[in-house]
C-alpha angles and dihedrals in degrees: 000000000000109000106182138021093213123115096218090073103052105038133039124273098247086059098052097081086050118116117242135186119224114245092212102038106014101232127146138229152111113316094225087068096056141076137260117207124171087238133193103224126163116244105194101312101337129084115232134173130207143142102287125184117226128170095241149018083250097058089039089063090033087053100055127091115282086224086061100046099061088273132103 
């Protein structure tokens, strides 16, 4: 179970100053200001999941698969 959405859980803190781009938006920034979610995404044609940095809350729930939202 995901217990927190914070970066610093999850990477290592030399990590943390690094600059990221955001997989949904494509925003940058550091990765300390962002979010971690264990996400559903397609890969081709096969749902995975997996922690995946995004800058913000918002991206976290745009980023995740629609079957999983309440949407098909």
């Amino acid at each position: 179970m995901l217990h927190s959405i914070e970066p610093s859980v999850f990477l290592a803190s030399d990590l943390l100053s690094t600059t990221a781009q955001c997989p949904h938006c494509g925003t940058k920034c550091a990765v300390s200001d962002g979010v971690v979610g264990l996400l559903h995404y397609r890969l081709e044609d096969e749902l995975k999941y997996s922690l995946v940095w995004v800058c913000q809350p918002a991206c976290l729930l745009a980023f995740e698969h629609s079957q999983f939202m309440g949407r098909a």
